[in-house]
Structures are given as structure tokens and as C-alpha cells.
Legacy VTK file of the C-alpha trace (Angstrom):
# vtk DataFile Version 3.0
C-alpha trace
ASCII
DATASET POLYDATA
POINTS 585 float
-7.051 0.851 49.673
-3.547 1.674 49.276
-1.478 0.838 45.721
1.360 -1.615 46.225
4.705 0.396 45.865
6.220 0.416 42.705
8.818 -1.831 43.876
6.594 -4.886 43.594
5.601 -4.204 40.083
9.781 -3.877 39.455
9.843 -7.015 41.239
7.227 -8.733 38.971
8.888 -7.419 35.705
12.077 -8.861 36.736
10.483 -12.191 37.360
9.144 -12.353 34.119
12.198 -11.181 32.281
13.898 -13.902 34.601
11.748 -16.743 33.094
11.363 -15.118 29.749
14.967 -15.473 29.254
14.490 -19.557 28.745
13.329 -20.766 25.096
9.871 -21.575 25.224
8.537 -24.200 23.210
5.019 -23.011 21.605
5.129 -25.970 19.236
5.406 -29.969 18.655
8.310 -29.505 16.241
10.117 -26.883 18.852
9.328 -30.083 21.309
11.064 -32.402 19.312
14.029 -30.205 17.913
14.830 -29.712 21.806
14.275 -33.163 22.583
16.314 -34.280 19.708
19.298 -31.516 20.848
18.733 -33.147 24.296
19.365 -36.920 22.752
22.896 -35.462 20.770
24.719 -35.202 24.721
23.892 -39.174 25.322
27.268 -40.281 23.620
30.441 -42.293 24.445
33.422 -39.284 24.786
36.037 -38.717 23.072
38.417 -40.683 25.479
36.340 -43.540 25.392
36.145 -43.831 21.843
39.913 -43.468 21.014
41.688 -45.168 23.891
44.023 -47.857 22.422
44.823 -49.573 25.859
41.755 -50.415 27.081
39.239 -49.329 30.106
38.646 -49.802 33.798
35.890 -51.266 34.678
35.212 -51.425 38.614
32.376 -53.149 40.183
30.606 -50.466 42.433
27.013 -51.808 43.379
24.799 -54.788 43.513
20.979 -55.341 43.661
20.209 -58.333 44.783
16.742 -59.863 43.423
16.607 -63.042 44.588
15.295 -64.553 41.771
16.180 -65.309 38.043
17.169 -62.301 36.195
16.073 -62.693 32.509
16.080 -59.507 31.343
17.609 -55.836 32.005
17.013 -52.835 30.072
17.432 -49.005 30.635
16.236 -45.260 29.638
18.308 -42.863 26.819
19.379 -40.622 30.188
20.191 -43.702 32.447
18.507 -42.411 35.519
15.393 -45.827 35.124
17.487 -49.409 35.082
14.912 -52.226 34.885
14.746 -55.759 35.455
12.770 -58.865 34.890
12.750 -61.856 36.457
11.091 -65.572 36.723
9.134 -64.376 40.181
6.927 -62.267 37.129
7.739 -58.854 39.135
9.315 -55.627 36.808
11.669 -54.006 39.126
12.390 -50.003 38.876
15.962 -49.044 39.686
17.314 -45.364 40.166
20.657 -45.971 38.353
22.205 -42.903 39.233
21.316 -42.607 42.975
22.292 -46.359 43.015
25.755 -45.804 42.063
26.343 -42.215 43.804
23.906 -42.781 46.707
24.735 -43.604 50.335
22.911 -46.809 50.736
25.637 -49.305 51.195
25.255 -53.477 51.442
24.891 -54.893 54.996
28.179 -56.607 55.722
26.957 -60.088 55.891
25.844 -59.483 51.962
29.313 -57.586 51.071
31.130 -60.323 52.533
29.395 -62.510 49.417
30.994 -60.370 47.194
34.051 -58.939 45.524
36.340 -56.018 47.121
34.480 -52.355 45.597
31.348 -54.007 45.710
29.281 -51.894 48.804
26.993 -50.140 47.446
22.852 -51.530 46.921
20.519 -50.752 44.296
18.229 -48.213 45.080
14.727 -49.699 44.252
11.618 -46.965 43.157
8.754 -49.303 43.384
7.817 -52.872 41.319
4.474 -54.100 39.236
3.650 -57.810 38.263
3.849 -58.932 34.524
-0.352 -59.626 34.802
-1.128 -62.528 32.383
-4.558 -61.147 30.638
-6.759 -62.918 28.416
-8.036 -61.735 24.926
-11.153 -59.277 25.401
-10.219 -58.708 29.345
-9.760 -54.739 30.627
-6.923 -54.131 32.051
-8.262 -51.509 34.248
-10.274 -54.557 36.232
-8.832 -57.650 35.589
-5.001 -56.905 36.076
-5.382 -56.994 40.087
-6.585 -60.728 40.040
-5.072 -62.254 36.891
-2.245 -64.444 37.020
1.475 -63.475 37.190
4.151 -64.545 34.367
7.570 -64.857 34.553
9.087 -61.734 32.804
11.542 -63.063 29.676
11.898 -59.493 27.882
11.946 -55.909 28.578
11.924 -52.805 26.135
12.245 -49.135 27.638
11.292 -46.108 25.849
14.467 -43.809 25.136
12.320 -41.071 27.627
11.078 -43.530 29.568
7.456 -42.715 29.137
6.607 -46.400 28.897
7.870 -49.831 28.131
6.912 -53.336 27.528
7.773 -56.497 29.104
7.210 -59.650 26.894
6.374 -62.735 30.202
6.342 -66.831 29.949
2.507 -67.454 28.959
3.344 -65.568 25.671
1.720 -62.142 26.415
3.373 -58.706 25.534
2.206 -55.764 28.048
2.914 -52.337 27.378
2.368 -49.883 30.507
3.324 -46.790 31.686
6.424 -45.903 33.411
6.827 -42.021 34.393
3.356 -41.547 34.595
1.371 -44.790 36.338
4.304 -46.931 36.497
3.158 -50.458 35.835
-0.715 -49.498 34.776
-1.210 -52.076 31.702
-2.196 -49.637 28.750
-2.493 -52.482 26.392
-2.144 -55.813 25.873
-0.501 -57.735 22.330
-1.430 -61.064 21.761
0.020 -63.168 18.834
2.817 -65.732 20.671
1.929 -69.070 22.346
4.953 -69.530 24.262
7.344 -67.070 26.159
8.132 -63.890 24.834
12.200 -64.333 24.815
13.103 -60.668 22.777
12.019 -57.545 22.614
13.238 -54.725 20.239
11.978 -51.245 19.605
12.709 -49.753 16.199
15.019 -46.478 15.769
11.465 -44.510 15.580
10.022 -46.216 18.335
6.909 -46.766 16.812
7.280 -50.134 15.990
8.624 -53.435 17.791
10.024 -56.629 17.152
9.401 -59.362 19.109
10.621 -63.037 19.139
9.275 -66.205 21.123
10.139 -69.792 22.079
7.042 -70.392 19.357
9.793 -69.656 16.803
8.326 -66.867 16.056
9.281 -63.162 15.313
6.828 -60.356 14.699
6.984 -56.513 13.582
4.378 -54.747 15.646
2.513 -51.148 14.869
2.620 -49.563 18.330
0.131 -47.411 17.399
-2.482 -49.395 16.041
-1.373 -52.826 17.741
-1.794 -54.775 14.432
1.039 -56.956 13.550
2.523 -55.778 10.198
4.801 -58.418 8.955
6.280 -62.062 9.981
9.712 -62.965 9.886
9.864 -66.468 9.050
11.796 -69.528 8.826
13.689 -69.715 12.389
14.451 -73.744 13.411
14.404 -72.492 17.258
13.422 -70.477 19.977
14.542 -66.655 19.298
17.034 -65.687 21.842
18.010 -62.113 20.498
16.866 -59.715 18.369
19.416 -56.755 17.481
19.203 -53.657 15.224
21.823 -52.352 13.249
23.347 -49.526 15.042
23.385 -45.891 13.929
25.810 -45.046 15.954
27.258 -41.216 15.081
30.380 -40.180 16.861
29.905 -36.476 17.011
31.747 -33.326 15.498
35.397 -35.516 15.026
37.702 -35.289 12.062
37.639 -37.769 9.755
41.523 -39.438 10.036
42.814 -39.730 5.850
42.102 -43.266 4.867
44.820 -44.798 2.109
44.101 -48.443 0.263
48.138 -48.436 0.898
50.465 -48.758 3.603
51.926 -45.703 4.331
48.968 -43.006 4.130
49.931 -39.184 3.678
49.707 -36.649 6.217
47.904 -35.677 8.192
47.440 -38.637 10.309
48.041 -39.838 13.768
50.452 -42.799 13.968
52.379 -44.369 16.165
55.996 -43.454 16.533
57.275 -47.201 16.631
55.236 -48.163 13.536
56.450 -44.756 12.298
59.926 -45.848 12.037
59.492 -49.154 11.209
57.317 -48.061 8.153
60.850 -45.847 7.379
63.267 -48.841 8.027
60.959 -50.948 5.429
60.665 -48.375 2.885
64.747 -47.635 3.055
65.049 -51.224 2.891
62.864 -51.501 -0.055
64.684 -48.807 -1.811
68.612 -50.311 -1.375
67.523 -53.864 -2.632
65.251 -53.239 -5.221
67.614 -53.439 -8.363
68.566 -57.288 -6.864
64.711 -58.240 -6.210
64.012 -57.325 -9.950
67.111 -59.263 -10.805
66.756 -62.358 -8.335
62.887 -62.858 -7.896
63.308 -65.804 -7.214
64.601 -65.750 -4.227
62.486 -62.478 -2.691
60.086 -63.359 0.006
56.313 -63.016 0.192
53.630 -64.176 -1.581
52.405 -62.604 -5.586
49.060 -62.278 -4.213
47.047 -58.490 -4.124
45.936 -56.492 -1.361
42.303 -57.726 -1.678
42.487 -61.456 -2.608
44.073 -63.786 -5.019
45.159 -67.365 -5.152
47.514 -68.753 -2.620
50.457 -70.487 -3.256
49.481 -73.284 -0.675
48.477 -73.571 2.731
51.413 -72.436 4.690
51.610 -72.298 8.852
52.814 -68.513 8.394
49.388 -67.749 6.237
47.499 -69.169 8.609
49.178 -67.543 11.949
48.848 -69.526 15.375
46.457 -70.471 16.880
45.224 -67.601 19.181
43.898 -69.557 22.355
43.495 -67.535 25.710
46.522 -68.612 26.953
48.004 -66.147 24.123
50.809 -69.258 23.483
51.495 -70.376 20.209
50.995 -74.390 19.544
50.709 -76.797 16.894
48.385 -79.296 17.944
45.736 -80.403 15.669
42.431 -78.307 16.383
41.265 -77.837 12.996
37.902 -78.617 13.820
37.804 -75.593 16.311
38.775 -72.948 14.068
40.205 -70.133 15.667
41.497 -68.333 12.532
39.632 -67.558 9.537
42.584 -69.419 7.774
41.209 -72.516 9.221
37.981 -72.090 6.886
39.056 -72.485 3.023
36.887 -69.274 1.620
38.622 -66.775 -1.414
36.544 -63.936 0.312
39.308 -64.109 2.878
42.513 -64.839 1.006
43.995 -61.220 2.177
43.748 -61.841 5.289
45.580 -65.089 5.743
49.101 -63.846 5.014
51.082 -61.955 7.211
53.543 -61.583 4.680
51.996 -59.157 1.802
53.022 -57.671 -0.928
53.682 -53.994 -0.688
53.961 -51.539 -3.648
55.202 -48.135 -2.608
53.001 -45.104 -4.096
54.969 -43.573 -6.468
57.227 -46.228 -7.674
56.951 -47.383 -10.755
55.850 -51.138 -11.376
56.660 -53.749 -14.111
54.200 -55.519 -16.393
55.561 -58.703 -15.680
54.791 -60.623 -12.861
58.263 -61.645 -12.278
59.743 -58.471 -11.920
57.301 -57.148 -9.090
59.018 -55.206 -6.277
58.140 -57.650 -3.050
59.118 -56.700 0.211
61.300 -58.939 2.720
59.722 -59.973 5.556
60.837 -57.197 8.384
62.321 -58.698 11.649
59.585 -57.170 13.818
55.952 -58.687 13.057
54.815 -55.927 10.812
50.354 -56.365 10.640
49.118 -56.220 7.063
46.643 -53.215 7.010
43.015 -53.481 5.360
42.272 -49.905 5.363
44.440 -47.132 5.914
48.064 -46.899 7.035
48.560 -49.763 10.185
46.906 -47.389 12.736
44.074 -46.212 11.335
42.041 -49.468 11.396
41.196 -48.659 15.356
40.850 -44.672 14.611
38.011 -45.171 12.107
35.562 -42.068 12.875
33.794 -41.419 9.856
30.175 -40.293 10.140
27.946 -42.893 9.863
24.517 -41.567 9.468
23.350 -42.714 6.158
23.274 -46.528 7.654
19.618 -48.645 7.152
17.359 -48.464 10.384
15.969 -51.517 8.554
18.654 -53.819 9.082
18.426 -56.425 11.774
19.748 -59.600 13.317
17.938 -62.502 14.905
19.355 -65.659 16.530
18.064 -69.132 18.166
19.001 -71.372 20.789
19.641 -73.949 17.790
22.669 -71.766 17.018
20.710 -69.792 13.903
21.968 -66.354 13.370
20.129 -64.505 10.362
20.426 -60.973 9.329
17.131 -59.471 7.746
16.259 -56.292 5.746
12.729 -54.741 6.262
12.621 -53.112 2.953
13.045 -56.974 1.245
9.413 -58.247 0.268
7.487 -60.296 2.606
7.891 -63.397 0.768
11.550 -63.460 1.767
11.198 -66.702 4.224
15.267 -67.001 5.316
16.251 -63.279 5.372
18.993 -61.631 3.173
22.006 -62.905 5.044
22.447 -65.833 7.033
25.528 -66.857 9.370
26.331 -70.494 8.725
27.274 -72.606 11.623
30.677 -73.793 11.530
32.272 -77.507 11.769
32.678 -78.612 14.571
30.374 -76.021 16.534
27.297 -76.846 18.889
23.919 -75.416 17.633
23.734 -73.010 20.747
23.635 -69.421 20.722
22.289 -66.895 23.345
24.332 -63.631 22.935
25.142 -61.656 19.765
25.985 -58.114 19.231
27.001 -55.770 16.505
29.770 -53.353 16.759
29.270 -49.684 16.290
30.015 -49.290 13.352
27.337 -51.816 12.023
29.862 -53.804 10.026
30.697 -56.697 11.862
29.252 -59.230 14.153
29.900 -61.161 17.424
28.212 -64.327 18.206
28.807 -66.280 21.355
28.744 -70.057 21.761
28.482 -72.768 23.915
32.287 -74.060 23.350
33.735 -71.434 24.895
33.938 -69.124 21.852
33.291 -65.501 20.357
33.115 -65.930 16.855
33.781 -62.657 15.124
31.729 -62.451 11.514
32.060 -59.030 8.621
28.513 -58.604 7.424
30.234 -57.191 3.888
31.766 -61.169 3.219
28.886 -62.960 3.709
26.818 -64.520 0.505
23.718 -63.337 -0.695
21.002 -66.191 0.044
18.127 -64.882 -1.888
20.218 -65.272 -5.054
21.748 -68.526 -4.119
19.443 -70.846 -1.878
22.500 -73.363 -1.624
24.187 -71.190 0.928
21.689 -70.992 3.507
22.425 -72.272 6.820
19.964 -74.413 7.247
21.284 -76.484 4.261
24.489 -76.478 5.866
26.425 -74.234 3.772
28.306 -71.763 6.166
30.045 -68.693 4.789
33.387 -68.218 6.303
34.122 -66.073 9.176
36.922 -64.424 10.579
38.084 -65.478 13.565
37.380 -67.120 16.549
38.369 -65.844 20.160
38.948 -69.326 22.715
38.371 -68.905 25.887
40.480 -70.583 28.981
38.938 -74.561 29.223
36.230 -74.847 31.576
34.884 -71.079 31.344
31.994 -72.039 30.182
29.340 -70.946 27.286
29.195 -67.882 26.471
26.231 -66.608 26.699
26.283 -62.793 26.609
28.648 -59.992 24.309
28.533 -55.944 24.080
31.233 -54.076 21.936
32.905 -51.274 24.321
32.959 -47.666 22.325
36.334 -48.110 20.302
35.346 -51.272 18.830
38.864 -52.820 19.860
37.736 -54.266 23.450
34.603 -56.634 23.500
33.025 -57.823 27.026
31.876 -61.197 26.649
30.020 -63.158 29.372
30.627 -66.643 30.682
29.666 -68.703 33.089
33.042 -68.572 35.446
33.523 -64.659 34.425
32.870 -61.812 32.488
36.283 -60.548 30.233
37.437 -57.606 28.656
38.822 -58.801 25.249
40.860 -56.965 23.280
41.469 -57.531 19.310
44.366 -56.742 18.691
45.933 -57.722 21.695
49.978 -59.195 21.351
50.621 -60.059 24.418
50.174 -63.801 25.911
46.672 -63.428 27.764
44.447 -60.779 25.375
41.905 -60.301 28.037
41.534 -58.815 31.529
38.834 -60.204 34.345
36.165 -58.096 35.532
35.694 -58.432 38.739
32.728 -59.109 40.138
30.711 -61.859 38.548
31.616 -65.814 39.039
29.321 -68.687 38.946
26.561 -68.412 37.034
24.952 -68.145 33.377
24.914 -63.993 32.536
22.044 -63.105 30.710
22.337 -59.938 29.593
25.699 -57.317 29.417
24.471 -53.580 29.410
26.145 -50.498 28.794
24.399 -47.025 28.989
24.921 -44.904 26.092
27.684 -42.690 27.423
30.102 -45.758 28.096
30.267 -44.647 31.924
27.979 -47.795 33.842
28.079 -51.305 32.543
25.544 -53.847 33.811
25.462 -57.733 34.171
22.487 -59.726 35.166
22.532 -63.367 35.964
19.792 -65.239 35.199
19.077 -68.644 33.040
16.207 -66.822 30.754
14.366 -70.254 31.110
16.882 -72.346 29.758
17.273 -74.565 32.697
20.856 -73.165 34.376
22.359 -71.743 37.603
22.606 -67.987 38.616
23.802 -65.872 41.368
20.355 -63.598 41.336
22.249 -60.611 41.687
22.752 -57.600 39.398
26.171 -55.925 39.670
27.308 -52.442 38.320
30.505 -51.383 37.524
31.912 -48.233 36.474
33.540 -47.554 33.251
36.944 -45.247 32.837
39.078 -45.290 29.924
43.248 -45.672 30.005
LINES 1 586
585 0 1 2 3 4 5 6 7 8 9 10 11 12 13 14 15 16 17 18 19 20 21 22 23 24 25 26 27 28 29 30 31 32 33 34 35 36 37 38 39 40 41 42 43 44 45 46 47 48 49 50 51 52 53 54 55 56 57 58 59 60 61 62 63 64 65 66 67 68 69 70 71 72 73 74 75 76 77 78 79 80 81 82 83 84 85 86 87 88 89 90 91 92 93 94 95 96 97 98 99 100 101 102 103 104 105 106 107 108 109 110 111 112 113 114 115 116 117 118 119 120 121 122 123 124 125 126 127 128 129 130 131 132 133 134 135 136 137 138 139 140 141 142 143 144 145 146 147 148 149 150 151 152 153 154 155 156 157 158 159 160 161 162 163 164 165 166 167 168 169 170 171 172 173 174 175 176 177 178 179 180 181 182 183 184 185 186 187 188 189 190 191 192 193 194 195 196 197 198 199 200 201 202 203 204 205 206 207 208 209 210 211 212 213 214 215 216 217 218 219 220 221 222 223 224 225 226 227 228 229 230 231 232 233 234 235 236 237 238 239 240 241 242 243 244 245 246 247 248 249 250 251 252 253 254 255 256 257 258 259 260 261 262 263 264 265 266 267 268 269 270 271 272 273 274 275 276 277 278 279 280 281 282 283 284 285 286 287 288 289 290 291 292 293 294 295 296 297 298 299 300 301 302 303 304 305 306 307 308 309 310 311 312 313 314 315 316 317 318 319 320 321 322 323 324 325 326 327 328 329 330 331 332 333 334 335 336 337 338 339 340 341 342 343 344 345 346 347 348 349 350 351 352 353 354 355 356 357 358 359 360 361 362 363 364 365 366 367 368 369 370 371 372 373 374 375 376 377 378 379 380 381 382 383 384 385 386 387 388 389 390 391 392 393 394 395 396 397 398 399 400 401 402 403 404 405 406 407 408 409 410 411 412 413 414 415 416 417 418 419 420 421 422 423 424 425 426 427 428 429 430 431 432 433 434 435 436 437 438 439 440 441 442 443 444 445 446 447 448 449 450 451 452 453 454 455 456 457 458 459 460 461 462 463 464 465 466 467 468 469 470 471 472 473 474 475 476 477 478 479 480 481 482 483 484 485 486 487 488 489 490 491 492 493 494 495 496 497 498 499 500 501 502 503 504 505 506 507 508 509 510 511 512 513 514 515 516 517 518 519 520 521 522 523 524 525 526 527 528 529 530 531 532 533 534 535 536 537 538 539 540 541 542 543 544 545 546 547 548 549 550 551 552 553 554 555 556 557 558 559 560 561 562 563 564 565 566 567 568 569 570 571 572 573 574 575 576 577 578 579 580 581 582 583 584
């Protein structure tokens, strides 16, 4: 038999050099370094984390379930969306071919809906949450067992598998890219529905909280429970770790406990200059303020707290409603400002007219003959950290934060903060959220912000309460401060919403921590903090009429998700999941 011509054996060598020229992985820990390199992409950009006017955010697609949408949840990469609902069915959505795809709505359904709104939801396939007794195999008793409504969803970050947590109290983990829907296991331990679900940072464990008032830390892989958290007065509505959230390879912007922070540093121009006019001023009239104290404006209290000289309407501010207008009717018992709640952690932030020291100047021992700054013509903010710009450019790295740190809240309003490294014996957590005066004891939504240091809870009288985890009281030291005794530490603000929007019932921070999305029943809105201007929010369009039961944004800030659904709690919904696409200004 004739020998193949050389030509074929160049041929093979070049194939081989061709696939040779790829890494190869010839171990776990070469697995998980790549996996791990893989994971570093899946992050907000640079744009999106540093845009100081805001984002776009466009409906684009709908899937329409026709049913109760409790829960939503989604892989690291994006590409598997998910959804529960009350008809027990877990629905598998291809994210990116839903958004990109060519499968539009029918006109009768995009007539139903919003102007953008024409694409559809491109569904993979669907498995029932099966409702399976203690001792039965799930390999032969899924088929005929009983369907529950699905309450909560968890997705591993690959997507491997997930659990779903359904109404008859039953936790089900299956598999996803490989058998999608076959029931691996089955935790037991609730006696009512399953309304939260939370995977750890290491995936290995998860957190899980019921309308039994319970919450439980589960050992994936032995599928033992491994400790209680006790001492919730209602049924668990969200469960929430404390993010890690790392911004990349940024430079860390100088950060000065004093107004004007040396170079280098990006500010503003117009804050530039009236930084200038204020220091110039300073500088002309300070021989008369150290003559004629008396008469300088401003307050003699520090940076960082300090008694006031009396409750004042200019240490208080107005009172921000959504209208952005500025009135003086008597709505003390709503609270909008942080001013409204008498607490010395927050003394700083009342006045709008501090004290400045210049660095550099020198200062008298007497109190009377402090330099004090005139209050400037044009509203000048009184900074917390850094110069007056650098409060929304904060980019440090923030990898040393807890992955034990988490927050769990009730329908009775309850919204406690819990350390897994605290003993056992620890019945009310380490932090606890009081509810204030005048508030309903109602709360489906919370969030953290990325940065892990402050808090947004949502409530049912039209509110987003906004709460800094480094004020609040330490409970385990002082029982008298717990919320359940009534005791509630002061928070910082409130954000109203327009009469008759609705409870709030769902909140997600957006990547520069400025803009929050909060969920209502008329709308959803784009919020932004430090907004100036007479409405501080913008409408997304898409949603209207309905509770929202969960707000989801993938991990590079491009897709946002809102599902409408009443998660059991006896309300109306529209049955429809809309996504919209994120672009920042």
C-alpha cells in the first residue's frame, strides 16, 4: 500500500501546533484560575461607574408569562434569565438572543405596551417546582407529585444548577446546563413558602427565608442545616449579602477630611471657582471675623458632630418631596430629612452652613476667635469626605469587605443586619434598622449599594428610606435599641414619592451609587441623590399598573429586568417581564 505524501503529515503537525497554541488546563487549580480570570470581565465599565448625569434605560423586550411572577434570577455571563411564578413552572430564558434576536411581539400584544417595546423573550424549555415528600426519589416520584407555586430562585454564577424555594415549603436544587430541571436533591426544614433564596460568595452555602419566620444557613454539600437565624416577627421577604463589589484597575481619586483637597483630583470647574471665590473671601475678611464674631455667620459646630445651637429651618433643609418644591407644611411625622429625627450621630449633616478651616491657616485657642466662613450666595454642599466632588468618584478597592455580612427583612417592616462570624446565641443580629414614627410595618424591597456601606429600604408610604450601616447602634451591647422594643436608630433621609404611586416594593443601586431604581406600583423611577433640580427622578418606561417584585440588573450594568408579580401577598400584576437596555450619559 502506498505511504500518504508527506504533505498530510505537514498538515497534521500544523493542526496540532494550531490547537497546541491554546493554554491547556491539566489541573483543578488551572480550572479555577481561568475560571476566576473569566469572572474579572463581568463588571460595570468605566462609563457606567463614573457618569454624573445619569443613564438611559430603554425598554427593548417583554416575555409575557401569564401568570404571577415571584421571582427572577440570572447566570454570572447573562446568557440564562429565569423566572418563577404562582402556575409552579421555572421558566428558562436566553437573555441575550432575547434582546438581539429577531423574534418580535405580534402586534395585537405590542399594542399593550409602551413605544420600543417589540421584541419577545426567547424561551429554552420549562420544568415544574415538584412538591416531594421526605424519603421520596426524585428520579420516580417527581413525574406524579404535586406542583408548587415557585416563591424563590437562586442561579449558580456558571449556571450549572440552581434552586427554586416553592409555596408548600420545599427547596429543590436541580440541574440547569446539564438535565435542566432533573431534581438532584431535595431540602426540607420550612413549613410554609420558601419567600428568599441567597447563595453565599463561595457558593457552597445558602440562605434561605420563609413565611414560617424562619431563616436558615444551608451546607450545599452535605444538605445539613448549619445555623438558625432567629428572632424575625414576620414572614422573610429578602435576604441580601453584603456586596464585594471591586471596580477594577482605577486610580484611587486623593481623599481630604477638608474642603479643598490637593491635586491631583478631578473637580468640577464651577465648584472650582466657587471654592476660589470662598477662599479669597475668607482671606479679605478675616481680620474683621476675629474682631466682630459676633456677627459672622455659621454655626461653632465641627466637621463630624457637635451640639447645635437649636433647631433651625436652614439645619434642617426642605423638605425634599418628588415634586422637588420647597414647603413648610407640617409633615414631621413623615420624615424626609434625617434632621427630622433628633440623633447626635447625625449632627454634621444637618447644617448646610459649616464651619470651614482652611489648611494651612493658623487657628486660635479660643472659641471666639475661630475663622467662620459667610454663607456664599450660591448653595455651596458641605462635603463628608473629600473635596465636594469626590463623594460620587469614590473608587477605592474594596476587597477586604466581610462575605459574612448580611441583611434580612419582613413583611412586618423588620430590617436586621447579621454577621456569621457572631456566635449562635446571637437571637436579634448585630445591627438592627428601627422603624421610624409614623411608618407602616411593611417592607418588601431592600438593597445595599456597592460599596456595602449604606442601605435602601422601600416602604409601603411611598418611600425609599436611605440608612449608613457605620451610624447605626450596636444591639448586642445595648438590648434597649433593638427594634423590636421600639427604639429606632436614626437614618438619613427619606426619598417621597409623587401621592398615589404606590408602595414600593422593589430597589437596585445603578453602578455609580448616585442613581437608585426603585419600583412602585404606578412606575418604576430612576432616582438620583443628589439631584437639584425640581423633579430628582426620571420614568422608565415601560412598567405601569402593578406590584414589581423583583428589579434585576446583570453584572455589567448593560440589561435591567422588572418582573411583576404579588409574591403571594395578595396584589395585582401585569404578568409580564420587560427588559430594558442600559447606556450611560
Amino acid at each position: 500500500m502506498d505511504q500518504p505524501p508527506d504533505s498530510h503529515g505537514s498538515d497534521h503537525e500544523g493542526k496540532n501546533d494550531t490547537i497546541s497554541a491554546y493554554p491547556e488546563m491539566h489541573t483543578m487549580e488551572e480550572y479555577i484560575q481561568a475560571v476566576k480570570s473569566r469572572h474579572a470581565h463581568f463588571h460595570p465599565s468605566e462609563e457606567s461607574r463614573h457618569t454624573r448625569k445619569g443613564y438611559a434605560i430603554d425598554p427593548v423586550g417583554a416575555a409575557l408569562h401569564g401568570t404571577h411572577i415571584h421571582a427572577i434570577s440570572l447566570s454570572k455571563d447573562s446568557s440564562i434569565l429565569l423566572s418563577g411564578g404562582s402556575d409552579g413552572y421555572v421558566r428558562w430564558y436566553d437573555l441575550p438572543a432575547s434582546m438581539n434576536g429577531n423574534n418580535m411581539l405580534t402586534q395585537n400584544l405590542r399594542n399593550s405596551f409602551v413605544e420600543g417595546v417589540t421584541k419577545v423573550g426567547v424561551l429554552m424549555t420549562w420544568w415544574g417546582h415538584s412538591h416531594l415528600e421526605r424519603g421520596a426519589d426524585p428520579d420516580t416520584s417527581a413525574a406524579d407529585a404535586p406542583l408548587s407555586a415557585v416563591h424563590s430562585l437562586a442561579c449558580q454564577r456558571e449556571a450549572l444548577w440552581g434552586v427554586s424555594g416553592g409555596e408548600s415549603g420545599t427547596i429543590n436544587l436541580w440541574g440547569l446546563r446539564h438535565g435542566a430541571g432533573s431534581i438532584r436533591h431535595v431540602l426540607h426544614k420550612h413549613t410554609d413558602a420558601v419567600s428568599a433564596l441567597q447563595l453565599d460568595p463561595s457558593e457552597e452555602h445558602l440562605v434561605s427565608g420563609g413565611w414560617d419566620r424562619g431563616v436558615y444557613q444551608w451546607d450545599l454539600n452535605t444538605g445539613q442545616i448549619v445555623r438558625s437565624f432567629d428572632g424575625h416577627t414576620g414572614q422573610v421577604s429578602n435576604i441580601a449579602f453584603r456586596p464585594l463589589y471591586v471596580p477594577g484597575e482605577q486610580p484611587i481619586p486623593d481623599v481630604a477630611l477638608y474642603p479643598s483637597a490637593p491635586e491631583p483630583m478631578d473637580v468640577d470647574a464651577a465648584d472650582d471657582d466657587l471654592e476660589q471665590e470662598l477662599n479669597r473671601t475668607l482671606s479679605e475678611q478675616a481680620p474683621d471675623d476675629a474682631q466682630h464674631d459676633t456677627d459672622a455667620e455659621g454655626d461653632n459646630d465641627s466637621l463630624f458632630g457637635g451640639e447645635r445651637d437649636g433647631p433651625t429651618s436652614d439645619s434642617h433643609g426642605p423638605d425634599q418631596d418628588a415634586e422637588g418644591d420647597t414647603d413648610d407644611d407640617d409633615d414631621a411625622d413623615e420624615k424626609p430629612y434625617a434632621g427630622r429625627h433628633d440623633t447626635p450621630h447625625l449632627a454634621a449633616t444637618k447644617s448646610t452652613g459649616a464651619s470651614i478651616s482652611l489648611p494651612g491657616q493658623p487657628t486660635k485657642s479660643e472659641p471666639k476667635s475661630e475663622l467662620r466662613a459667610p454663607e456664599p450666595k450660591s448653595h455651596l454642599p458641605k462635603p463628608l469626605f473629600g473635596s465636594m466632588n469626590t463623594s460620587w468618584h469614590y473608587d477605592a478597592d474594596l476587597r477586604d469587605f466581610s462575605q459574612d455580612i448580611l441583611l434580612t427583612s419582613t413583611l412586618s417592616g423588620q430590617v436586621m443586619l447579621w454577621d456569621r462570624r457572631v456566635d449562635t446565641k446571637s437571637k436579634y443580629g448585630v445591627r438592627a434598622l428601627g422603624l421610624p414614627h409614623g411608618t407602616p410595618p411593611w417592607c418588601t424591597g431592600t438593597c445595599w449599594n456597592h460599596t456595602g456601606d449604606k442601605i435602601y429600604v422601600g416602604r409601603r408610604n411611598e418611600l425609599v428610606e436611605e440608612w449608613d450601616v457605620r451610624m447605626l447602634p450596636d444591639i448586642t451591647s445595648n438590648p434597649g435599641s433593638r427594634s423590636q422594643n421600639g427604639a429606632a436608630p436614626a437614618y438619613l433621609r427619606a426619598l417621597r414619592l409623587p401621592r398615589g404611586s404606590g408602595p414600593v416594593s422593589s430597589v437596585a443601586v445603578m453602578p455609580n451609587n448616585r442613581h437608585i431604581v426603585c419600583g412602585s406600583f404606578d412606575n418604576v423611577r430612576l432616582w438620583d441623590l443628589e439631584a437639584t433640580g425640581q423633579v430628582p427622578f426620571k420614568i422608565v418606561a415601560g412598567h405601569h399598573g402593578g406590584m414589581i417584585s423583583h428589579i434585576l440588573m446583570d453584572p455589567r450594568a448593560r440589561f435591567l429586568l422588572t418582573s411583576s408579580g404579588d409574591r403571594g401577598w395578595f396584589a395585582s400584576s401585569t404578568e409580564t417581564l420587560l427588559m430594558h437596555e442600559i447606556s450611560a450619559l
